[in-house]
C-alpha positions in Angstrom: 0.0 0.0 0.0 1.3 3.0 -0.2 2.3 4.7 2.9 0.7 8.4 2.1 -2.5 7.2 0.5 -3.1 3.8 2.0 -4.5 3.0 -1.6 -2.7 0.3 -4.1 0.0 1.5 -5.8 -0.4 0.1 -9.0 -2.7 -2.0 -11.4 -1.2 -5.9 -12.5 -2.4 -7.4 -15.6 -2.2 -11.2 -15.5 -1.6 -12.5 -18.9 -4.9 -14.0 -19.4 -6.5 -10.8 -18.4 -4.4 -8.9 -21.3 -5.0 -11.9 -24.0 -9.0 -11.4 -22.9 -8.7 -7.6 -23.6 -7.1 -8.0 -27.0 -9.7 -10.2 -28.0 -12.7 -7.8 -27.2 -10.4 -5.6 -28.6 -10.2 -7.3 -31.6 -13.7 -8.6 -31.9 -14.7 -4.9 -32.0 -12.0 -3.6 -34.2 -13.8 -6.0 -37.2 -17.3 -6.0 -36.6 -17.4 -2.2 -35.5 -14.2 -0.7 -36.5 -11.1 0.5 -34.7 -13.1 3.8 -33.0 -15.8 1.7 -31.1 -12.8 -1.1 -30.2 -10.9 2.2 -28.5 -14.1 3.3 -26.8 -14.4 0.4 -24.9 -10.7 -0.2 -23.9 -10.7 3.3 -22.9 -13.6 2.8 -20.3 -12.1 -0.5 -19.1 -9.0 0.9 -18.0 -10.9 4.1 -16.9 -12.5 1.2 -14.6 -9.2 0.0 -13.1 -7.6 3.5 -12.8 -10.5 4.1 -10.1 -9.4 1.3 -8.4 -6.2 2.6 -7.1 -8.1 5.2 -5.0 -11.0 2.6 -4.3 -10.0 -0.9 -4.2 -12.6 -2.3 -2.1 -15.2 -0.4 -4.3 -16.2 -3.3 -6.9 -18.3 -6.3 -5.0 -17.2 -9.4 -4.5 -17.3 -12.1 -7.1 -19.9 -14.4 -5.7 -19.1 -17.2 -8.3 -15.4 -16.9 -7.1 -15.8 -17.4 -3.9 -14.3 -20.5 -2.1 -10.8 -19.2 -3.5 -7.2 -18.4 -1.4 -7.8 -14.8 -2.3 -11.2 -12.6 -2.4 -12.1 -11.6 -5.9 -14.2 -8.7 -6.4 -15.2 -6.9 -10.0 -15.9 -3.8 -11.7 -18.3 -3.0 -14.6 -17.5 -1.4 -17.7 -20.1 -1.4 -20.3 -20.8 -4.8 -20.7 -17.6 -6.4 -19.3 -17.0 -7.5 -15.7 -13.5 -6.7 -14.6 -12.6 -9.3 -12.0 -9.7 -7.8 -9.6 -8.3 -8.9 -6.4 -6.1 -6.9 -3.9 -2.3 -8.5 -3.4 -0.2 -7.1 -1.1 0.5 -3.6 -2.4 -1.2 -3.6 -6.0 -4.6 -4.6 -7.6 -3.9 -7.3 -9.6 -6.5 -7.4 -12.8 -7.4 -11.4 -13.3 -10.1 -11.7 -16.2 -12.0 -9.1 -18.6 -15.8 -11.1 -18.7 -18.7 -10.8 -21.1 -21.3 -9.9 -18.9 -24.0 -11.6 -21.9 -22.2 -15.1 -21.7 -23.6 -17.4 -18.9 -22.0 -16.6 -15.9 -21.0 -20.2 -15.1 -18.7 -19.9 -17.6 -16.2 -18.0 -15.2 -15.7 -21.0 -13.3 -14.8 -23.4 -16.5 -11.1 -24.4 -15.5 -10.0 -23.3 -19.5 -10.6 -20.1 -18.1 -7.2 -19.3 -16.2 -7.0 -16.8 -13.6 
């Protein structure tokens, strides 16, 4: 934490977190074009940036409960930003489709 703020110091991407990104990212780039795929980027890492001064704000991740570490998760647009809070950073663990079926974020393919 940092000592001035008691806030995270800085925002982690796991890989699969980045590799999820660059697929919406992608996705959107073709079917919508390369404005619409910066749009929603843009507000997913406006999403994490408020998470450095709030980490506790996003709720915790019901279907990822039962885990060594509590997960919580931020919206932006229609994506669920699943986070958790290690040691002195927020460490961002899966971008999710909030239209897929939610049971989906347990599949073990999906790596956190």
């Amino acid at each position: 934490m940092n000592p001035k703020t008691g806030n995270p110091k800085k925002i982690i991407w796991t890989g699969f977190a980045r590799e999820c990104l660059k697929d919406i990212s992608l996705y959107y780039t073709e079917v919508a074009g390369p404005g619409v795929s910066r749009k929603i980027r843009k507000q997913i890492f406006h999403a994490t940036r408020h998470l450095i001064k709030h980490p506790e704000s996003g709720q915790v991740e019901s279907l990822l409960q039962g885990q060594e570490q509590e997960f919580r998760y931020c919206i932006a647009g229609n994506y669920k930003i699943i986070y958790t809070v290690v040691e002195e950073n927020i460490l961002v663990t899966d971008v999710f489709d909030t239209r897929q079926n939610p049971v989906k974020m347990n599949k073990p393919d999906r790596k956190q």
